[in-house]
ROLUM-835892 format. One record per atom (N, C-alpha, C): x, y, z. Coordinates in steps of 0.02 Angstrom, whole numbers, plus 32768, in hexadecimal, padded with zeros to 4 digits. Layout:
<nodes>
NODE     xx     yy     zz
NODE      X      Y      Z
...
</nodes>
This chain:
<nodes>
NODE     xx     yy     zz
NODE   90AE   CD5C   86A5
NODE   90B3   CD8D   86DC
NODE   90F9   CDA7   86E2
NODE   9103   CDE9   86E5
NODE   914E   CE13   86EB
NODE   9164   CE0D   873E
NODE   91A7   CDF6   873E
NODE   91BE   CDFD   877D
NODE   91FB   CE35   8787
NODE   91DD   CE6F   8789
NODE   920B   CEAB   8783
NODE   9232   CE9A   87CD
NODE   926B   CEBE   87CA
NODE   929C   CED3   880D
NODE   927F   CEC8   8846
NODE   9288   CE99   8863
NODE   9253   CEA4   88AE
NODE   9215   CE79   88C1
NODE   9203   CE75   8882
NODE   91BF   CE4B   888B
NODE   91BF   CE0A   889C
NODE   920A   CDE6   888A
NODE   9203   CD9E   88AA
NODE   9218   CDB6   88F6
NODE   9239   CDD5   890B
NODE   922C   CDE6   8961
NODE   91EF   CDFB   8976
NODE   91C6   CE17   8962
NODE   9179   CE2D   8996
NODE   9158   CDF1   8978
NODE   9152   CDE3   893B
NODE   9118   CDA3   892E
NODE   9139   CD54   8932
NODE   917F   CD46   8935
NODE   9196   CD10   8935
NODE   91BC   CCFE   8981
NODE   91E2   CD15   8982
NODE   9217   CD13   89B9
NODE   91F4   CD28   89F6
NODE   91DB   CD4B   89FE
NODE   91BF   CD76   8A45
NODE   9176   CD9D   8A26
NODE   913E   CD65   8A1A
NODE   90FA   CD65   8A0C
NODE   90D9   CD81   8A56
NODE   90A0   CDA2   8A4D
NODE   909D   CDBF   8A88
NODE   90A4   CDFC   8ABB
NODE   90F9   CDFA   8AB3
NODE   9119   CE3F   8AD3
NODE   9102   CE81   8AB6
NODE   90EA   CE94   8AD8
NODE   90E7   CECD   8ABF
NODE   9118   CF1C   8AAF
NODE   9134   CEFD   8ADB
NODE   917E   CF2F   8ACC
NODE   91AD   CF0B   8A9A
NODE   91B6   CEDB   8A80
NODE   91E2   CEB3   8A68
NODE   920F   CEE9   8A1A
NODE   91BC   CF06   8A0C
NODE   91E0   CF3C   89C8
NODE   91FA   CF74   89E2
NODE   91E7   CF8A   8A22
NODE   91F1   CFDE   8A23
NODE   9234   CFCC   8A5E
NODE   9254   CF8D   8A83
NODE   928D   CF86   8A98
NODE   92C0   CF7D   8A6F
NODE   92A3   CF71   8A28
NODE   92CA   CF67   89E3
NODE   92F5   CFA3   89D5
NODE   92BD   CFDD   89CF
NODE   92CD   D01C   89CA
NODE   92E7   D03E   89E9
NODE   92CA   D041   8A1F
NODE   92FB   D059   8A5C
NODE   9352   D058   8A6D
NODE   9349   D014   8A75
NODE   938E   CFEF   8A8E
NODE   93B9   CFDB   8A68
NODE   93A1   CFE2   8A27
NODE   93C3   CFC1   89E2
NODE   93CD   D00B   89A5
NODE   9395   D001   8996
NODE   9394   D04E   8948
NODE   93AF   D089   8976
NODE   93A3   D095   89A0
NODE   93A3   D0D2   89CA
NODE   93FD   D0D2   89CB
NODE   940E   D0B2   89E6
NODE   945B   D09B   89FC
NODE   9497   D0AF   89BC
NODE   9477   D08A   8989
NODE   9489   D09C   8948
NODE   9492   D0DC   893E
NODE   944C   D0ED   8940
NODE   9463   D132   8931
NODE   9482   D165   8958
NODE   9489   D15D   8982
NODE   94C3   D17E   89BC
NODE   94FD   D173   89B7
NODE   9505   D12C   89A9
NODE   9553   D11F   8988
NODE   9578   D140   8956
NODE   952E   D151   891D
NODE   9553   D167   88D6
NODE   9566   D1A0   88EB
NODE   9544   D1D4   8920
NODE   9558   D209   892D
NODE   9590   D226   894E
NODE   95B1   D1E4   8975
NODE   95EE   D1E8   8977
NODE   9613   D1EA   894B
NODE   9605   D1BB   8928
NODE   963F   D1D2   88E4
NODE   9635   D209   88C1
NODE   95F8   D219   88A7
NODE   960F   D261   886F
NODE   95BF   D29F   88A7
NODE   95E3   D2CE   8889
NODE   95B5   D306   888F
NODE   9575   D2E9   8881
NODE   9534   D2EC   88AB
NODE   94EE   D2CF   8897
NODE   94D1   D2FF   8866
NODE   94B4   D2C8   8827
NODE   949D   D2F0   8806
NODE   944C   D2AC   87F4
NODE   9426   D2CF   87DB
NODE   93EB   D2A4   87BB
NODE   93F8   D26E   878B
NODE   9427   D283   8767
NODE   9456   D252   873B
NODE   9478   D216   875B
NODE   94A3   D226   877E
NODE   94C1   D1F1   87BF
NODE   9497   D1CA   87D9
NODE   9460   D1F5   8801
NODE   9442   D1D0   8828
NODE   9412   D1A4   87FA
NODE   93F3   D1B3   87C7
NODE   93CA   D179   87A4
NODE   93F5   D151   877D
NODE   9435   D15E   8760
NODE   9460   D119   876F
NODE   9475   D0E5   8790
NODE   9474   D103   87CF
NODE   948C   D0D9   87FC
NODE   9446   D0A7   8815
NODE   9416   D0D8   880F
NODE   93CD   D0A8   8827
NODE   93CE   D075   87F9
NODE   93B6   D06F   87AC
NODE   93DE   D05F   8774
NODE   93F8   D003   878B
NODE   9430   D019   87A4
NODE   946C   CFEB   879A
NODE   9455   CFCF   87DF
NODE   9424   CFF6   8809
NODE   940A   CFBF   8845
NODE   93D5   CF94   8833
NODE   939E   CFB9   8808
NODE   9381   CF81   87FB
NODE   938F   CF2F   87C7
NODE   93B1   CF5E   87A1
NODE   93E8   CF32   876F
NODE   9412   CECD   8790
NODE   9432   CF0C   87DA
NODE   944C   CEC6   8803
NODE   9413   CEAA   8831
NODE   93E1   CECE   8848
NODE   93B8   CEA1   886C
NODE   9398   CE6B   882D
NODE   9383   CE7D   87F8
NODE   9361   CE58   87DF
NODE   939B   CE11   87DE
NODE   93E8   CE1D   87D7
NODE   9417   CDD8   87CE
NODE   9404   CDD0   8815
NODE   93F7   CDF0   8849
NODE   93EF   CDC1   88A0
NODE   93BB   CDA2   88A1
NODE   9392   CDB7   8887
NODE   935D   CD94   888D
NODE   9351   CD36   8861
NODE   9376   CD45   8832
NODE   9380   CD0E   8810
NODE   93A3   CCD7   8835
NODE   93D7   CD08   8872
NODE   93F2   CCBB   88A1
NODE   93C3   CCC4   88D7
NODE   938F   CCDE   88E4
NODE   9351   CCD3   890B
NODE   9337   CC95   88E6
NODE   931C   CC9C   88AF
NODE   92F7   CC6C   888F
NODE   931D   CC1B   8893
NODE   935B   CC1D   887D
NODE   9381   CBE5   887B
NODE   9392   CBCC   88C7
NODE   9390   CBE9   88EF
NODE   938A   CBCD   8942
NODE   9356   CBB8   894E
NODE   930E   CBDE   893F
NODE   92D7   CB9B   893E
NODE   92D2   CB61   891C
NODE   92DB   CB7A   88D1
NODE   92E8   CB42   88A8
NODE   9305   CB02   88CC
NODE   934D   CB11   8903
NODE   9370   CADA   890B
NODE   934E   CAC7   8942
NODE   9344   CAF2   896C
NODE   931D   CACF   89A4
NODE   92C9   CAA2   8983
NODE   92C0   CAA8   8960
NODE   929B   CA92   8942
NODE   92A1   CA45   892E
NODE   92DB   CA4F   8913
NODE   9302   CA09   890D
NODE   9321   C9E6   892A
NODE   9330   C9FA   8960
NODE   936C   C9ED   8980
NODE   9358   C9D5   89CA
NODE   9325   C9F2   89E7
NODE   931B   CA01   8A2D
NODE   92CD   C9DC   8A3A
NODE   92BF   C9CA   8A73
NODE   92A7   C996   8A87
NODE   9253   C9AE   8A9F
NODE   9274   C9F1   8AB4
NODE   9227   CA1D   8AD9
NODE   924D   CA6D   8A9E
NODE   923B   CA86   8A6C
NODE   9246   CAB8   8A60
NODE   9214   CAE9   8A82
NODE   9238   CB2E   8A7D
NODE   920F   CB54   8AA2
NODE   920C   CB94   8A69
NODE   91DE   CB90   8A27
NODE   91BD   CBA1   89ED
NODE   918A   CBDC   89F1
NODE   9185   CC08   89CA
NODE   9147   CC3D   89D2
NODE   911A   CC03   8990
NODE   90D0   CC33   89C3
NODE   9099   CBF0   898A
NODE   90B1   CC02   8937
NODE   90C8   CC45   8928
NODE   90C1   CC51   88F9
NODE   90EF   CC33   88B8
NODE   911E   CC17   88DD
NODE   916B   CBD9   88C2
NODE   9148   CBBD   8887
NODE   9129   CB91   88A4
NODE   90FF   CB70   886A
NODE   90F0   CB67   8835
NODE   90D2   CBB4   8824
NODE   90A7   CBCC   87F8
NODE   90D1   CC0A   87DC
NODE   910C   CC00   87EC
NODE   9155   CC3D   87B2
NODE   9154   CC17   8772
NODE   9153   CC5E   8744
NODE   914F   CC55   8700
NODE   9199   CC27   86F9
NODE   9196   CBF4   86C8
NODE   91D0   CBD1   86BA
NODE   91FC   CBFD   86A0
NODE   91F2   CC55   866F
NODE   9228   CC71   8665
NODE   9237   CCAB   867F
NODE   923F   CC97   86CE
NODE   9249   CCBB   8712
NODE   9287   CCD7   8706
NODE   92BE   CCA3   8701
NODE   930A   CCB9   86FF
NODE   931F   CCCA   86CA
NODE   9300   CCC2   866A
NODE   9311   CCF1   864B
NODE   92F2   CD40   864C
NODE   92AB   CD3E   866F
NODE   92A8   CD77   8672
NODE   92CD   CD94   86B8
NODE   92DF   CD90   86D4
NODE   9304   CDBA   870E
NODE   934C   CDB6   86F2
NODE   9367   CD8F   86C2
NODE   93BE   CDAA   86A5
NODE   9388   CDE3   8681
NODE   9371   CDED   8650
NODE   9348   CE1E   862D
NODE   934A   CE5A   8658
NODE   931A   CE4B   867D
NODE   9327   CEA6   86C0
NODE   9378   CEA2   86CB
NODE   9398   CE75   86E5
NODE   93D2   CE8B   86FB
NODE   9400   CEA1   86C0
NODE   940C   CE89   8685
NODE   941C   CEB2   8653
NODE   9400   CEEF   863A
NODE   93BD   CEE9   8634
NODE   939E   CF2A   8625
NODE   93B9   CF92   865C
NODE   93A7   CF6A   8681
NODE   93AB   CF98   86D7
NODE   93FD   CFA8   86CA
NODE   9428   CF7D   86C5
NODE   947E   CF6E   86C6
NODE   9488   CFA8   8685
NODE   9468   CFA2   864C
NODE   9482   CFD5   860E
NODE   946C   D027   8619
NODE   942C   D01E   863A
NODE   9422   D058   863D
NODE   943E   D075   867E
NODE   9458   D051   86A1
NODE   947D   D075   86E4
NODE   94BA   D08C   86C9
NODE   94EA   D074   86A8
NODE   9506   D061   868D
NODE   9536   D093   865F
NODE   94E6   D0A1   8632
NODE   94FC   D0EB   8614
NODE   94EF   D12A   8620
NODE   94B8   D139   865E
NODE   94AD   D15D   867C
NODE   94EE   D184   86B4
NODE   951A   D146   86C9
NODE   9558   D154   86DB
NODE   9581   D165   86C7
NODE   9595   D16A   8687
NODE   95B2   D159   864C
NODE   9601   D13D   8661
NODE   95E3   D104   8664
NODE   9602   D0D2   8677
NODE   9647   D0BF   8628
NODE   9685   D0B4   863C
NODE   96B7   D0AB   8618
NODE   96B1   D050   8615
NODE   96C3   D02E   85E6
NODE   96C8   CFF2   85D1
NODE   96EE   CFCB   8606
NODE   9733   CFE0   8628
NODE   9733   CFCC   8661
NODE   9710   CFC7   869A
NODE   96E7   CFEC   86A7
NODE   96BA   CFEB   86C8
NODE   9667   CFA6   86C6
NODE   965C   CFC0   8690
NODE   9621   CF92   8674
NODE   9641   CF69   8671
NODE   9679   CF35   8670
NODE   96A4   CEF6   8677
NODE   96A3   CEE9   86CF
NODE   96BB   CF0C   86E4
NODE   96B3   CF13   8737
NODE   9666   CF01   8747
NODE   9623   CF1D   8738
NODE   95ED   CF15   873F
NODE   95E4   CECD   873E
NODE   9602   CEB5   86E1
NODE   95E2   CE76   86CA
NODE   95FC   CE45   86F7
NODE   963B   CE52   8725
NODE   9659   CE27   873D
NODE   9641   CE32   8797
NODE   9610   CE60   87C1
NODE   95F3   CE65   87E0
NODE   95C5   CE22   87CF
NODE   958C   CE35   87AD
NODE   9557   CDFC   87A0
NODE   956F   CDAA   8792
NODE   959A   CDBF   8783
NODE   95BD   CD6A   876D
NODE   95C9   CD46   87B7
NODE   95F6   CD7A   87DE
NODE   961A   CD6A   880A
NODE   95D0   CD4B   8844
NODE   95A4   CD80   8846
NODE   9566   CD6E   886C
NODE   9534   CD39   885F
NODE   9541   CD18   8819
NODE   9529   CCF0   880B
NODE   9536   CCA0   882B
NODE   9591   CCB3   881C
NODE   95B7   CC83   8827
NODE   95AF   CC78   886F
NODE   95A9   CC99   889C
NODE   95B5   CC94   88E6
NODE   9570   CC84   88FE
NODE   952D   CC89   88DA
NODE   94FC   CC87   88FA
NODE   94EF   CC2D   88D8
NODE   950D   CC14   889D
NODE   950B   CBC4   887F
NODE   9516   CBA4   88BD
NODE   9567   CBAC   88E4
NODE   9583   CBA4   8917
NODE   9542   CB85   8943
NODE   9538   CBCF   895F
NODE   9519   CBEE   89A8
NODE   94E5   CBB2   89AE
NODE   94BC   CBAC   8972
NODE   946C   CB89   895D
NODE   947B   CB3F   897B
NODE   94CF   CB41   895B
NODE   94D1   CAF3   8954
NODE   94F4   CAD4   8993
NODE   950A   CAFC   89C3
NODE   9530   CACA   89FB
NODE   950A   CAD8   8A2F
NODE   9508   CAB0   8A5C
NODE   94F4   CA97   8AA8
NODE   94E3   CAEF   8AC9
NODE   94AE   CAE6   8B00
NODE   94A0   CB28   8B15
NODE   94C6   CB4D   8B1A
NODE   94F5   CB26   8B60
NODE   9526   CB33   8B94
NODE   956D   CB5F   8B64
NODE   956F   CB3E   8B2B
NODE   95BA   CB5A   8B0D
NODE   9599   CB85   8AED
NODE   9567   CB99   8AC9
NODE   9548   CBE3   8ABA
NODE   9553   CC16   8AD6
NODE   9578   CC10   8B19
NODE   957C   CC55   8B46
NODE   95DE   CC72   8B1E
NODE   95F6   CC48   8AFE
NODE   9631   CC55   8AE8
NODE   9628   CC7E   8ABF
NODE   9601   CC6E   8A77
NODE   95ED   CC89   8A41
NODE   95BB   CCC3   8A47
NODE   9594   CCD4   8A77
NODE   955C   CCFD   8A8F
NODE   958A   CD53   8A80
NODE   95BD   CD66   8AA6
NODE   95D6   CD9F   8AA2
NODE   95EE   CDA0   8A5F
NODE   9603   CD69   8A31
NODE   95EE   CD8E   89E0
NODE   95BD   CD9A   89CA
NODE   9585   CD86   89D9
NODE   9555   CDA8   89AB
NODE   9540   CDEF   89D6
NODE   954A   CDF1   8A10
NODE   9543   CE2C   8A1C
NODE   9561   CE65   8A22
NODE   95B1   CE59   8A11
NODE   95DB   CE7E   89F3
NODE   95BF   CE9B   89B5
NODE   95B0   CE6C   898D
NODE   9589   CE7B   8942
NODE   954F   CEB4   8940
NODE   9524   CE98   897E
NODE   94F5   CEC5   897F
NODE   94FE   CEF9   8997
NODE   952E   CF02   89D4
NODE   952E   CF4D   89ED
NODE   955D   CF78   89B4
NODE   9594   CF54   89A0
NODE   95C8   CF87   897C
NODE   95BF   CF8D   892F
NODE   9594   CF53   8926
NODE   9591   CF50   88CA
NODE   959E   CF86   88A5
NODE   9582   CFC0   88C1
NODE   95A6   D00B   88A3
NODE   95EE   D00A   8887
NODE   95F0   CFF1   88C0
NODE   9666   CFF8   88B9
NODE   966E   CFF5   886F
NODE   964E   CFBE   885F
NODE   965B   CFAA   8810
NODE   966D   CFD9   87E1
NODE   9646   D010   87DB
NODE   9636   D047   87A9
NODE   964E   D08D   87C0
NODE   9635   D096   881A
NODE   9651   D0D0   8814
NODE   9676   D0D8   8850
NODE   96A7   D0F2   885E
NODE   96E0   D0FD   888C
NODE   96D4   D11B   88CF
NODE   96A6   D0E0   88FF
NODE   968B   D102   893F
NODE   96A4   D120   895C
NODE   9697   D164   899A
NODE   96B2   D185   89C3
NODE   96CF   D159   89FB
NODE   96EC   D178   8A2D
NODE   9713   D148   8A5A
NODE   96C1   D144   8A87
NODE   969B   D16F   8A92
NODE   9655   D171   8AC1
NODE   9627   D140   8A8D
NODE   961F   D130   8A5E
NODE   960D   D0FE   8A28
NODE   961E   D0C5   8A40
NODE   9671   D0C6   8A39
NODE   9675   D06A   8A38
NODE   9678   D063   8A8C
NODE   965F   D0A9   8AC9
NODE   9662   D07C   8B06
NODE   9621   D05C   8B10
NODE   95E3   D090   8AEE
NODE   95AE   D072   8AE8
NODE   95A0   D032   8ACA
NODE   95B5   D028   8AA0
NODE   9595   CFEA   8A64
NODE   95B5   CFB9   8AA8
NODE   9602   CFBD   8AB8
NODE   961C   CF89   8AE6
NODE   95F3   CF75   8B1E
NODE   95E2   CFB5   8B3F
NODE   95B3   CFA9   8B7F
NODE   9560   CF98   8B73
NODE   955F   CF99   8B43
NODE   9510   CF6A   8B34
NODE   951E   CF0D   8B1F
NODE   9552   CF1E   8AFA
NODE   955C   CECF   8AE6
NODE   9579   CEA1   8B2B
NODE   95AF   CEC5   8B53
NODE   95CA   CE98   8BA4
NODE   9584   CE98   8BB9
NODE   9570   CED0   8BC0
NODE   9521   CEBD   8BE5
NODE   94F3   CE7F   8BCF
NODE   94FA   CE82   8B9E
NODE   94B5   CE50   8B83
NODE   94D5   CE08   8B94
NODE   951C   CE04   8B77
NODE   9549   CDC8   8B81
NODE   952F   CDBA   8BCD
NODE   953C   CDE7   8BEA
NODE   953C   CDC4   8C41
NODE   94F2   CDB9   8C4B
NODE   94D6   CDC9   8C2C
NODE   9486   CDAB   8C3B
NODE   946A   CD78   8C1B
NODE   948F   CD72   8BF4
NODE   948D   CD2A   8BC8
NODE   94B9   CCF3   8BF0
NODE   94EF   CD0A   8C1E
NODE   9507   CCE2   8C3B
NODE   94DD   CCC9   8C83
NODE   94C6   CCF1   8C8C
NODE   94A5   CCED   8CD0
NODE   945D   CCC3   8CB2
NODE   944C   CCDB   8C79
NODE   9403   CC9A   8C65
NODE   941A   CC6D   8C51
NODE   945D   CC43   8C3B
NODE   946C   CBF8   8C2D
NODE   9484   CBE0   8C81
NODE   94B2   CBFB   8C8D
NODE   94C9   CBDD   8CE0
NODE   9488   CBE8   8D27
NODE   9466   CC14   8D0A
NODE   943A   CC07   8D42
NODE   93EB   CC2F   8D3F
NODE   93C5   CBFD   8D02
NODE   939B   CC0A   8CE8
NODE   9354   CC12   8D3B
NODE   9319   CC3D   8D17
NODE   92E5   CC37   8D45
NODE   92BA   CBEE   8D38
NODE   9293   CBE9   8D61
NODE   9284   CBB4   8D7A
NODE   9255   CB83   8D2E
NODE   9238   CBAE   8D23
NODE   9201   CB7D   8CD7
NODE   9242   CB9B   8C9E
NODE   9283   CBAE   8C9F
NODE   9296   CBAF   8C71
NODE   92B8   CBF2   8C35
NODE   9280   CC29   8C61
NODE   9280   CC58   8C3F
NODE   92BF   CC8E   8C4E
NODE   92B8   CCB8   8C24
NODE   92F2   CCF0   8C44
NODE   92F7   CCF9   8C94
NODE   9324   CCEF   8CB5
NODE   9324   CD0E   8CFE
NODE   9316   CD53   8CF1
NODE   9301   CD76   8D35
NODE   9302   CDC9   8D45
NODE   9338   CDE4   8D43
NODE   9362   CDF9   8D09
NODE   93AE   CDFD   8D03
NODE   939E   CE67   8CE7
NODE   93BF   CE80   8D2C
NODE   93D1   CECC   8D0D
NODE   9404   CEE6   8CDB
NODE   93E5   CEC8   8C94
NODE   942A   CEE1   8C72
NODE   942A   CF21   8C57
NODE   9401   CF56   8C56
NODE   9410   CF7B   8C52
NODE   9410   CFB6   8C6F
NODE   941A   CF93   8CAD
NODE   9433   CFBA   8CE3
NODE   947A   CF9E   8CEB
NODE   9493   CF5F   8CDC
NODE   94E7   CF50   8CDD
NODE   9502   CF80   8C92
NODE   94D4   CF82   8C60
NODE   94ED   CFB2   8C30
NODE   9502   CFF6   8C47
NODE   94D4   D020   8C76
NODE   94DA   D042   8C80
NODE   9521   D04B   8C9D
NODE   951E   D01C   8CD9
NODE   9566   D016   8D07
NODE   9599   D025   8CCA
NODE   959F   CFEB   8CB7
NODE   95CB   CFEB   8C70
NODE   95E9   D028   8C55
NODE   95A2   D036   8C36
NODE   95BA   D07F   8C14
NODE   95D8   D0BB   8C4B
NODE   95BE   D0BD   8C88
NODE   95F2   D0EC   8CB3
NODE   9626   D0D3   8CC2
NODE   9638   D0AA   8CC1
NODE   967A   D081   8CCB
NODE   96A1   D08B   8C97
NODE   969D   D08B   8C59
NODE   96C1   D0A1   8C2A
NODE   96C1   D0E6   8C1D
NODE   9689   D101   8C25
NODE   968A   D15A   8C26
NODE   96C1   D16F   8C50
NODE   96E0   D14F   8C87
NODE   96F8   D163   8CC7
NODE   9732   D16C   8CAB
NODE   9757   D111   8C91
NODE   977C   D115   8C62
NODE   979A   D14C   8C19
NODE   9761   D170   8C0B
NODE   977C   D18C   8BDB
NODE   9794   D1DD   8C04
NODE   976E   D1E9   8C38
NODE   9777   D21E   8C50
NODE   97C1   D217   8C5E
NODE   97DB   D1FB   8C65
NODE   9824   D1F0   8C79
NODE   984E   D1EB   8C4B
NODE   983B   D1F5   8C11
NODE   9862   D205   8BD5
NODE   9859   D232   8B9B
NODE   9896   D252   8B86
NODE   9893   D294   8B5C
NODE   9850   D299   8B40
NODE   9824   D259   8B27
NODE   97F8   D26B   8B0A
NODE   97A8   D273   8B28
NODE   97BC   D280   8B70
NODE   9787   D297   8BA8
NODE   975D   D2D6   8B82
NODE   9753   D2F8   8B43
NODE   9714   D321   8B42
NODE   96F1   D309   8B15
NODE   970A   D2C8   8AF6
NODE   96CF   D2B3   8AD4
NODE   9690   D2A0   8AFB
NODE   969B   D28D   8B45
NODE   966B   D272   8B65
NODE   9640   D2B0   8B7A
NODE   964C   D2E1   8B72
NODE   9604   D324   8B66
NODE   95FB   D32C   8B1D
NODE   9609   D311   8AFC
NODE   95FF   D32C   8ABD
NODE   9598   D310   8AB5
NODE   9582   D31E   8A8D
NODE   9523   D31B   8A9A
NODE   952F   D2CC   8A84
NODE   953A   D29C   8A5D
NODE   9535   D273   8A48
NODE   9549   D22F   8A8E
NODE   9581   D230   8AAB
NODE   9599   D217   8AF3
NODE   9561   D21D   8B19
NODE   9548   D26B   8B2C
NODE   9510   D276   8B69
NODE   94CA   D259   8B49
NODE   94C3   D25D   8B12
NODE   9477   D22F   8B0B
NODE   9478   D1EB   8AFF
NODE   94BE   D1B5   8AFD
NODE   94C1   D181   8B13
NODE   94BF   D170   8B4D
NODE   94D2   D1A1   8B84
NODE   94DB   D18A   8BCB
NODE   9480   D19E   8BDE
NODE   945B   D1CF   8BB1
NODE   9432   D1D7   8BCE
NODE   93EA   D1B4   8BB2
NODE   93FE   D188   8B8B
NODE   93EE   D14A   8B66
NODE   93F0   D101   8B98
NODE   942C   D111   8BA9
NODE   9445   D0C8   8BE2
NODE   93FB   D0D1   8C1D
NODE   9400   D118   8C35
NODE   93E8   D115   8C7D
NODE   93A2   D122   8C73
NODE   9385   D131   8C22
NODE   9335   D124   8C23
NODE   932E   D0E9   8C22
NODE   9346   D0BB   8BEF
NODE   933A   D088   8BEF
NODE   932F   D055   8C32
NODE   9384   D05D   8C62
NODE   9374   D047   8C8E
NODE   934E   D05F   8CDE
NODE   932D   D096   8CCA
NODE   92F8   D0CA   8CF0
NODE   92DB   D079   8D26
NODE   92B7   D05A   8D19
NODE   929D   D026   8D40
NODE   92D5   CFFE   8D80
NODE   930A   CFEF   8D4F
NODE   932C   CFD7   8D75
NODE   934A   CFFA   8DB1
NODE   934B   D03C   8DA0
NODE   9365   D07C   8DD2
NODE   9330   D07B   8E01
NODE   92ED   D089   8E04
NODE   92B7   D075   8E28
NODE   92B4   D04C   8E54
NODE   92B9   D008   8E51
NODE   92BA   CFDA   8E6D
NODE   92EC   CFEC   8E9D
NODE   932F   CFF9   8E75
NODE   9363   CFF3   8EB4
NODE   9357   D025   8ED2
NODE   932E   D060   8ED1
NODE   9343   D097   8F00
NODE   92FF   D077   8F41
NODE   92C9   D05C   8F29
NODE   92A1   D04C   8F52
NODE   92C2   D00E   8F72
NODE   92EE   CFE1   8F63
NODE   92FF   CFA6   8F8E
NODE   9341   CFB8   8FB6
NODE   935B   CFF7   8FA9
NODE   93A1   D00C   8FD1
NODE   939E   D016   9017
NODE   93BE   D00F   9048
NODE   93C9   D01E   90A2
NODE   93EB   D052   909A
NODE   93C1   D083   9095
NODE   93EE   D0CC   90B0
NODE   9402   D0D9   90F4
NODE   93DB   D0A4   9129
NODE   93EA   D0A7   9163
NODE   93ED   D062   918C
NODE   941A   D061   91BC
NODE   940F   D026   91DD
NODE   93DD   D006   9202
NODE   93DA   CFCB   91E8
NODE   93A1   CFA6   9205
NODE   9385   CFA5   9257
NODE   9361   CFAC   9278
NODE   9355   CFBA   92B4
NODE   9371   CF83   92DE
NODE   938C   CF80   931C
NODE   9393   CF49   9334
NODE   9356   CF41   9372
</nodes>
């Protein structure tokens, strides 16, 4: 059985969810490609590079997906496993270096990526490898140290190859603090059976990203933030977090409580 880009998250990791692939896309491929467009003029070329080189690195994330069950597997007393763990082909992790090399060359040259560069890449995946051996292997609680690298990795992995806009690297930043702080908020003060708390992160993304937008407005390089690539990240932030906006506008006191 092929475990393309993704598939150990909807069938392994988060069995079930039904959003689990299309929050993939959304919040992840989508992002990417908004990034690359900070860096160069968007073209069809670009952009299926850069998709490319996303599926390329998810397939190496997913491999420290696999090796975190693996250890909890080993390691842990009550793991908390999709049924499907089990029954993974034993050449799970050479085939996902396979996609991630495969996905990595053709992003790669679609960019046309310079040898320094593709060294930068190889040393992306290494680096994510290395930090997720870590992550797998120490105590919950100190995971929250190591947590904002891999999601550095994941929001900016671009950086690697191509030379993000300043509205680029505020985005990739304000998705990765975001996720960090919701990862912090599910080890220090998990919900009750265990699971993710009700944590708005991307609605703190959102915050984020105007918080740094605000920031750039205040410096010479204040028109990148109209430029089309800036405004469909911010307008990326506030679909996504569309729900969370909801809630708060229905739970807000626009007026004082009666006495």
């Amino acid at each position: 059985m092929l475990f393309p880009p993704g598939a150990y998250l909807r069938l392994v990791k988060r069995p079930g969810v039904e959003r689990a692939g299309r929050q993939l896309l959304t919040d992840d491929a989508l992002t990417w490609l908004l990034l690359a467009a900070t860096a160069r003029p968007a073209s069809p070329r670009l952009l299926a590079g850069a998709l490319c080189c996303f599926a390329g690195f998810w397939a190496a994330y997913e491999l420290g997906y696999w090796d975190n069950d693996r250890c909890a597997a080993r390691y842990e007393a009550k793991p908390v496993l999709g049924p499907a763990f089990p029954s993974l082909p034993r050449h799970f992790p050479a085939q996902a270096l396979g996609f991630a090399l495969l996905f990595s060359l053709a992003g790669l040259g679609l960019l046309d990526a310079r040898p320094a560069q593709a060294a930068r890449w190889a040393g992306l995946l290494a680096a994510l490898g290395v930090i997720y051996a870590l992550y797998n292997r120490l105590d919950k609680t100190s995971r929250v140290f190591l947590y904002p690298g891999l999601q550095g990795c994941r929001s900016l992995g671009l950086l690697a190859v191509l030379p993000l806009g300043p509205a680029g690297l505020a985005a990739g930043a304000a998705q990765a603090i975001a996720r960090w702080l919701g990862y912090c908020l599910y080890r220090f003060r998990p919900a009750a059976n265990g699971a993710w708390p009700d944590i708005p992160t991307r609605f703190l993304h959102l915050l984020l990203l105007l918080f740094f937008g605000a920031i750039l407005l205040a410096t010479p390089a204040r028109a990148v933030f109209f430029s089309w690539p800036a405004l469909a990240l911010l307008a990326q932030a506030v679909f996504l977090a569309r729900r969370d906006l909801r809630a708060a506008w229905r739970n807000a006191r626009w007026l004082p409580a009666a006495r």
